[in-house]
C-alpha positions in Angstrom: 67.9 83.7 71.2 65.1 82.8 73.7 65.1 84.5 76.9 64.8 81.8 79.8 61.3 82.5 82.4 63.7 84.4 84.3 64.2 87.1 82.5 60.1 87.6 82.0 60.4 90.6 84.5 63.0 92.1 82.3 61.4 91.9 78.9 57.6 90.4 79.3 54.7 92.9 78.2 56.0 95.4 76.2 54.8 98.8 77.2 53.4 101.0 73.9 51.6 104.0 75.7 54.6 105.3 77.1 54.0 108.9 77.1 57.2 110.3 75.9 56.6 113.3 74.1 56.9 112.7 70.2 56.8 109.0 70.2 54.0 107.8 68.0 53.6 103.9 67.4 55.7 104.5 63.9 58.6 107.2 64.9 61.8 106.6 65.8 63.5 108.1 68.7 67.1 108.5 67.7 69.5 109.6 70.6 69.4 113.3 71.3 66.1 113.7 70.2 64.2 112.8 73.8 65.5 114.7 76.7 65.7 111.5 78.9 67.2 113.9 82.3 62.7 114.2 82.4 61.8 110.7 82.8 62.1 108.2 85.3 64.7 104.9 85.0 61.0 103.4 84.2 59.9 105.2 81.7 63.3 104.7 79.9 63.7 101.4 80.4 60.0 100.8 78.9 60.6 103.1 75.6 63.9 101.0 75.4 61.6 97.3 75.5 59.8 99.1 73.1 62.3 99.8 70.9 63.4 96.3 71.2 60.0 95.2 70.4 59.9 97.6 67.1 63.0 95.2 66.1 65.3 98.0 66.8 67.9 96.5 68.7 70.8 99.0 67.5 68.7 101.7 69.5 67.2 99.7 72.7 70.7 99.3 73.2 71.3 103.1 73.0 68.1 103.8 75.1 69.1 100.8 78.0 72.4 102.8 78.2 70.4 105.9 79.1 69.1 104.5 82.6 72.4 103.4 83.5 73.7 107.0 82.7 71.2 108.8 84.4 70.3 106.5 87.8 73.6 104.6 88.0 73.0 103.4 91.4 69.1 102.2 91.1 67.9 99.0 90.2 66.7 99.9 87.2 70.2 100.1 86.2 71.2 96.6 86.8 68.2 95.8 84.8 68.9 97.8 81.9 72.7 97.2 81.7 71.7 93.3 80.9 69.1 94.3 78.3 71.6 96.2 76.7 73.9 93.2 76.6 70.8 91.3 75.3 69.8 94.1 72.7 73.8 94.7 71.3 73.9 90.7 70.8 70.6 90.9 68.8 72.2 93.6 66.7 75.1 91.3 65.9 77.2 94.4 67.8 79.1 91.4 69.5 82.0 93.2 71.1 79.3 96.0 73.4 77.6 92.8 74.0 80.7 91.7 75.5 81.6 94.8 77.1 78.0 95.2 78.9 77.8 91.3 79.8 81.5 91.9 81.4 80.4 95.5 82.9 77.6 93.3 84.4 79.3 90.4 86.0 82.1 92.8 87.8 79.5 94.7 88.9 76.7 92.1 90.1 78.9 88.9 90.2 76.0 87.2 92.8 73.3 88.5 91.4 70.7 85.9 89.7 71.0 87.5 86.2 74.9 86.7 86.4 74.3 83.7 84.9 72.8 85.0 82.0 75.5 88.0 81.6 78.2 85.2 81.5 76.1 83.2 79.0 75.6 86.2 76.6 79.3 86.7 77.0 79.5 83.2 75.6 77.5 83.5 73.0 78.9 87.0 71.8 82.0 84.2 70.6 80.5 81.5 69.7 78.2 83.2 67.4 81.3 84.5 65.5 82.8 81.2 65.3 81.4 80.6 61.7 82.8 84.5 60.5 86.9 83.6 61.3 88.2 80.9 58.7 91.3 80.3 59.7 92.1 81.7 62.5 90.4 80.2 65.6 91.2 82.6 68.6 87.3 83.5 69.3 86.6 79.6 68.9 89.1 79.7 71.7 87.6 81.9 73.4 84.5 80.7 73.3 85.5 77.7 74.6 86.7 79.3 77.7 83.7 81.2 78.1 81.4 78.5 78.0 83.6 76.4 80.0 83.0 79.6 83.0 79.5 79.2 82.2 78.9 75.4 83.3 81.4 75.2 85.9 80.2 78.8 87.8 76.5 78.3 87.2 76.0 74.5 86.7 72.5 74.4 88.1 71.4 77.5 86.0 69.1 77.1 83.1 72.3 78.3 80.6 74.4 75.4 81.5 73.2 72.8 79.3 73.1 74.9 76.4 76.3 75.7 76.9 77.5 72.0 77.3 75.9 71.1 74.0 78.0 74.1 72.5 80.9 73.7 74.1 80.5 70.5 72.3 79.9 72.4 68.7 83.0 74.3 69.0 85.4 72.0 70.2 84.2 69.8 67.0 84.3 72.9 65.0 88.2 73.1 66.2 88.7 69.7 64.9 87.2 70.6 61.9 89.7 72.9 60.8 92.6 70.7 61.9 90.8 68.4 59.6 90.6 71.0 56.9 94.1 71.7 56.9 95.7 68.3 57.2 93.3 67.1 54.0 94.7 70.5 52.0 98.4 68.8 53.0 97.7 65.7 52.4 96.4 66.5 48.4 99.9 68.5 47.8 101.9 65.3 49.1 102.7 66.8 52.6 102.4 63.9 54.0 104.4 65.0 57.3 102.5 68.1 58.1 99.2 66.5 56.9 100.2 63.6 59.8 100.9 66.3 62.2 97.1 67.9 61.5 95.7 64.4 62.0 97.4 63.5 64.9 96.3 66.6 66.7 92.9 65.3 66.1 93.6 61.8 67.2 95.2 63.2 70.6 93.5 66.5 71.4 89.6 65.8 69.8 89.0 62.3 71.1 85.4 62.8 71.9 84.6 64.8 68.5 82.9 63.7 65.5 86.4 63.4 62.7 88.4 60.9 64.7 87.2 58.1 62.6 88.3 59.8 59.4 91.1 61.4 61.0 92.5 57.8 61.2 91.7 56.7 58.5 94.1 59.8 56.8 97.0 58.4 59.0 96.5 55.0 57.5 96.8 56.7 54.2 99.4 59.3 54.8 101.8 56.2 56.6 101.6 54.1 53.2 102.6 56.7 51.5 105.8 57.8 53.1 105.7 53.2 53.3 105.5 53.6 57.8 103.1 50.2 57.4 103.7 50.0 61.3 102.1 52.9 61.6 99.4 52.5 59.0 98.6 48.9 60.5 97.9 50.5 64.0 95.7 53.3 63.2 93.6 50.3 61.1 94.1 48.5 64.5 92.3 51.0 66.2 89.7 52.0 64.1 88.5 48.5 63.5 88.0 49.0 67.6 86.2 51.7 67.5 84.8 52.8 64.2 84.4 49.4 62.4 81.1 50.3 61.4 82.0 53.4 59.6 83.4 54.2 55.8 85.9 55.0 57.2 87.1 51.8 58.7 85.9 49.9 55.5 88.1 52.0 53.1 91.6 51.5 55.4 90.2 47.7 55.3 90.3 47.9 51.6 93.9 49.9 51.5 95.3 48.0 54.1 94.5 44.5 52.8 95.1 45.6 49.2 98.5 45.7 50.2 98.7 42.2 52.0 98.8 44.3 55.2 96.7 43.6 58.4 94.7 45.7 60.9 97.1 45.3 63.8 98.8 47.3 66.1 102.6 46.9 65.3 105.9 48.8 66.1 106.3 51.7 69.1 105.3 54.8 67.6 103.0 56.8 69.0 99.8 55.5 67.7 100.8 52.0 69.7 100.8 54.1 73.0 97.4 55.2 71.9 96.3 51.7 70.9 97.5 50.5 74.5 95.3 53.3 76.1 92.8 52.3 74.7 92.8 48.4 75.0 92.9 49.3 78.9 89.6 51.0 78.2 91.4 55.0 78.7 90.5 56.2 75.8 87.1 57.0 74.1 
């Protein structure tokens, strides 16, 4: 995670001689062991960067939380609780990451780092995304917090990376539609597998498993004998995707049964297919 230019006032030089009794270059400075109450927010907030800097996230966090415990109200405070949102994300602690990021945007919701607190919020899902199989509530949610990212702070240095993974995790979404209607579609489910695909086809337009997402309708409506059906989703990926595998396999299952690539009948494929002709879709 790359801290933008800036945050350069909130983590640049790393201070080492920091003059807090017992800490050598090699110790570490577990909580409790340092009576912070005799150090300024400074001093605290520098052995915290150093901690950080010793690749000690865990307890950079702990430290950060220190200044906001003992000069609540001071500047240094608002500095630290951000770090500590940064430090808990670089220990993979993704839920205080969340809480401090959240703690910072209700408390500082105009401040320039607010930007950065909702980004880290963000992230604190995104990064998860890989970690939930199935169940896709923190893509979700994810989703919606990158979504408050680029439409509150669209001229912010966050908002493009956010776009691009926005893009990632609504194609990861699709991904496990795709997953699911593929496991349904081995076992002969070809209803429920058709229901997975279609949700693709409707919902994740834009993503990167439409093309193959029709070309599992084309093979799920042969086999339950729907060639209407079958015929259209050809119809429409010979449109859009003729250049793919994709469109050359339903070519080859289509014609192999003396069927053409055509839209044909009312379901709702042809209302997609008539969408699309008018230039509405994709």
């Amino acid at each position: 995670m790359t801290i933008g230019k800036s945050r350069a006032t909130l983590v640049g030089a790393i201070v080492v001689g920091l003059g807090l009794a017992g800490c050598s270059e090699n110790s570490r400075v577990e909580r409790g062991e340092v009576d912070f109450e005799n150090y300024t927010a400074e001093q605290i907030f520098e052995r915290a960067e150093y901690d950080l800097s010793r690749n000690d996230p865990d307890l950079a966090a702990e430290v950060f939380g220190e200044v906001e415990r003992l000069y609540p109200y001071s500047e240094w405070a608002k500095r630290a609780l951000i770090m500590q949102a940064f430090s808990y994300h670089q220990a993979e602690d993704y839920e205080n990451s969340r809480a401090s990021a959240q703690r910072f945007i209700d408390f500082y919701p105009t401040d320039e780092d607010a930007a950065y607190a909702q980004y880290l919020l963000a992230l604190s899902y995104y990064d998860q995304i890989d970690e939930v199989g199935r169940d896709q509530g923190l893509t979700f949610q994810a989703l919606q917090a990158l979504r408050e990212v680029i439409e509150r702070h669209p001229d912010s240095e966050y908002a493009q990376s956010s776009v691009l993974k926005f893009d990632l995790a609504f194609d990861h979404l699709a991904a496990k539609e795709m997953e699911i209607g593929r496991y349904y579609l081995r076992g002969d489910h070809f209803s429920a597998a058709i229901n997975r695909f279609r949700v693709v086809v409707e919902d994740f337009q834009t993503t990167s498993h439409t093309a193959e997402a029709l070309h599992r309708l084309v093979e799920s409506y042969l086999s339950l004998g729907l060639t209407d059906e079958a015929r259209t989703a050809g119809a429409i990926l010979g449109y859009n995707f003729r250049g793919t595998q994709w469109y050359e396999d339903s070519y080859t299952l289509l014609t192999g049964q003396g069927l053409t690539l055509e839209a044909a009948g009312d379901s709702w494929l042809r209302q997609i297919y008539r969408q699309m002709i008018q230039g509405r879709w994709l």
